[in-house]
Structure formats: structure tokens, C-alpha cells
C-alpha positions in Angstrom: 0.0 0.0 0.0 1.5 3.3 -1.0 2.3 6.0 1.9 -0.9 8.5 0.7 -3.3 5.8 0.5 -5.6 5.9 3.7 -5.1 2.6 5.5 -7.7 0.2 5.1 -11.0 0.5 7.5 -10.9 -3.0 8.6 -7.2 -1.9 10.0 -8.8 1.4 11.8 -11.6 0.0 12.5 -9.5 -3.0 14.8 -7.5 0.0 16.0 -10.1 2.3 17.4 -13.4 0.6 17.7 -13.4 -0.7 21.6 -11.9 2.5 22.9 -14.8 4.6 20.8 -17.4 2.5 21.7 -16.3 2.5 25.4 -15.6 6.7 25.4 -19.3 7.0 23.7 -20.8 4.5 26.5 -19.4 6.4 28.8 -20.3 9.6 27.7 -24.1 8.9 26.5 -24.7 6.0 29.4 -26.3 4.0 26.4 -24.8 0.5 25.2 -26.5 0.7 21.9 -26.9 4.5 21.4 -22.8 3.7 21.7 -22.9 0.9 19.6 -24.9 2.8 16.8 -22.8 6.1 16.8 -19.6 4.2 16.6 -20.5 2.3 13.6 -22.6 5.2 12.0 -19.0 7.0 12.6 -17.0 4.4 10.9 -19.1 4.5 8.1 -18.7 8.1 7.8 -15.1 6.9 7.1 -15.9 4.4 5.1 -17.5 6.5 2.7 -15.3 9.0 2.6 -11.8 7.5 3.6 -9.3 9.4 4.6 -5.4 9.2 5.6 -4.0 9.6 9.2 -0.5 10.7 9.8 -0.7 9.4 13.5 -3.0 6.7 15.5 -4.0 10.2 17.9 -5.3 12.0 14.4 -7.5 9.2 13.7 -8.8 8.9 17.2 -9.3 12.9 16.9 -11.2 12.7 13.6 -13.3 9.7 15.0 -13.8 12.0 18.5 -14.9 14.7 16.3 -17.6 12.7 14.0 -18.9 10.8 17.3 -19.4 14.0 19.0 -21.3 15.6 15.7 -23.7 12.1 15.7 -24.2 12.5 18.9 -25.4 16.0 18.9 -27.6 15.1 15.9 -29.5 12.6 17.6 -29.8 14.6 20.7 -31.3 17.6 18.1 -33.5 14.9 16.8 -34.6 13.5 19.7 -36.1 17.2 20.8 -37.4 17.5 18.1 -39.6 14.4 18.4 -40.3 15.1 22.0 -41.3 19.0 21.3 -43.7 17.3 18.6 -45.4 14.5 20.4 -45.8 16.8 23.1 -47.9 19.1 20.7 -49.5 16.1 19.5 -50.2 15.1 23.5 -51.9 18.9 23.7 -54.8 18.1 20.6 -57.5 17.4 20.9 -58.3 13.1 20.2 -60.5 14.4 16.9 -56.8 15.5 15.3 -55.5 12.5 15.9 -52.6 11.4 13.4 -51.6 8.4 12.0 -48.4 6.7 13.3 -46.7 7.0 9.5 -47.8 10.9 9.1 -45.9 11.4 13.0 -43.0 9.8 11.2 -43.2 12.0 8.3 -43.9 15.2 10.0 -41.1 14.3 12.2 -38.8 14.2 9.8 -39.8 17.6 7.9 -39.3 19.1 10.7 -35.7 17.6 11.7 -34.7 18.9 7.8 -36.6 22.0 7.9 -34.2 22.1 11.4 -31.3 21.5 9.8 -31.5 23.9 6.7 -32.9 26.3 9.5 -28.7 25.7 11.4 -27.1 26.0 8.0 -28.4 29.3 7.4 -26.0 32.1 9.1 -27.4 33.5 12.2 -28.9 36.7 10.6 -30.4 35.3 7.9 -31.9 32.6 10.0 -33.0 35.4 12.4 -34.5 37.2 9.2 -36.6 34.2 8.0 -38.2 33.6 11.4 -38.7 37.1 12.3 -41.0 37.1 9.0 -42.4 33.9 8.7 -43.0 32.8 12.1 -43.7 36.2 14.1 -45.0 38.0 10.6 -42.8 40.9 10.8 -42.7 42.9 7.3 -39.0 44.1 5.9 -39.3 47.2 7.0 -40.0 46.2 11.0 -36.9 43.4 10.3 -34.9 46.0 8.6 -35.0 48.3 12.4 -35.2 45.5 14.5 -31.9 44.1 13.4 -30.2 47.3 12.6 -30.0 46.5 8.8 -31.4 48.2 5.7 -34.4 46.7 3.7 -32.6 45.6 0.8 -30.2 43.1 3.1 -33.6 41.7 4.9 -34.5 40.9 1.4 -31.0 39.5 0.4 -31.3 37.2 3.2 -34.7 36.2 2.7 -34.1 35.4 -0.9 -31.1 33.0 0.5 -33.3 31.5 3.5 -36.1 30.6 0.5 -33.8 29.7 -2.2 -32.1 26.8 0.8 -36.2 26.0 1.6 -36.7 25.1 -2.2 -33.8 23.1 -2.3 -35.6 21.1 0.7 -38.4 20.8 -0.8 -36.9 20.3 -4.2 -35.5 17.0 -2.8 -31.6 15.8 -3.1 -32.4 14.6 -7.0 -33.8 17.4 -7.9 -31.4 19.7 -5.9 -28.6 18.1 -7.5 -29.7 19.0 -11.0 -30.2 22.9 -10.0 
């Protein structure tokens, strides 16, 4: 094996697996939530292998995509709890299928996730308008800004919300 190919993941995966599972056991006080962000975190590296000049810089990159999993599934998980708890608060006549929870569940973890990959101010400007119902103008002195960047970062914020909805094929061919 040449020196810049990454070593194979059976070799890093042998290498680093017990300690990572054992830090993330340790850390979340889950056995299996351990088990499934260590192999979700191997996979990460399967699919996109990379090359470690040092045991300690692959324990560092695993660290670091543990940690982001592990974060994920915490977001997720208050998601799912803000949701059902708004679905506890209906009345029984609104009740929803178990699929549709699944499916609104998951809208609302992407619509989370494009929401945290927009910069702060343009995420600020989006909810500003579409969840309180502020116009440009009442954005544009609220946040100290002038009309035309509300409008900028709107247009950003709705362009990232097609995208969403456009779906990953369709996205891809934009």
C-alpha cells in the first residue's frame, strides 16, 4: 500500500473501535446508542476514507464525528419530543396516524437542519418574518439593517427551503 493511501477501515476500524465505543458508553450512558454512533462514525469513514498521519489523528477525527452524531441525535430526539408533546396537547379528533408522525417528524428535523445552516442573521430574518409576521421594514430596524439586506437574506433563506423541498435529486440538477 502506497504511503498517501488511507489505511484500510478494517485496519482502523480494529485499531479504534473498543476505545470509541467505550468513550461513547461512557459519555451517553447508552450501550446501543454507543454501539450505533460508533459504527454510524466508521461509516462516515468508510465513505469518505481518509489518511491519518498518527493513530492520535484518527482517534481525533473519530472524537470529532462521534461527538457531531451524537449532537444530531440529541437535536433529533427534541425535536420528536417538542412534537409529540404538541400532539399530546390536541385534541383526540386530530389525531394522526403513526406514518404521518413519522413524516412530519422528519420535515421538521430537515426544515431544522437547513434552519442551522443558514448564518445567524439570515436565519433570524426568516423567522422574524415567517414565524412572528414581521414585514422588511419592521426586520430591517429591528436588526439594525437596511431593507434591501432583509431581502438579500430572505431570498437566500427561501432559495435553501426550495432546495428542501426540491428534494436531493432534484437539488442536485439545479
Amino acid at each position: 500500500m502506497p504511503a498517501n493511501d488511507p489505511p484500510p477501515i478494517e485496519t482502523l476500524y480494529a485499531n479504534h473501535h473498543s476505545w470509541l465505543r467505550a468513550w461513547l458508553a461512557r459519555r451517553l450512558g447508552c450501550s446501543q446508542e454507543a454501539d450505533d454512533i460508533s459504527q454510524d462514525s466508521f461509516l462516515r469513514l468508510l465513505l469518505k476514507p481518509r489518511h491519518f498521519a498518527s493513530d492520535s489523528d484518527a482517534r481525533a477525527f473519530l472524537c470529532t464525528v462521534a461527538r457531531g452524531l451524537s449532537i444530531d441525535r440529541w437535536r433529533r430526539r427534541n425535536i420528536e419530543r417538542a412534537w409529540l408533546e404538541t400532539l399530546a396537547m390536541q385534541p383526540e379528533t386530530f389525531a394522526i396516524s403513526a406514518e404521518r408522525q413519522a413524516i412530519l417528524t422528519e420535515a421538521l428535523y430537515e426544515i431544522d437542519t437547513l434552519l442551522r445552516s443558514l448564518p445567524a442573521k439570515a436565519r433570524t430574518v426568516f423567522l422574524l418574518a415567517q414565524i412572528h409576521g414581521y414585514g422588511y421594514r419592521e426586520i430591517a430596524a429591528r436588526l439594525d439593517i437596511s431593507e434591501r439586506m432583509v431581502k438579500k437574506y430572505m431570498a437566500r433563506a427561501m432559495l435553501q427551503c426550495a432546495l428542501l423541498e426540491a428534494g436531493p435529486s432534484d437539488a442536485a440538477d439545479a
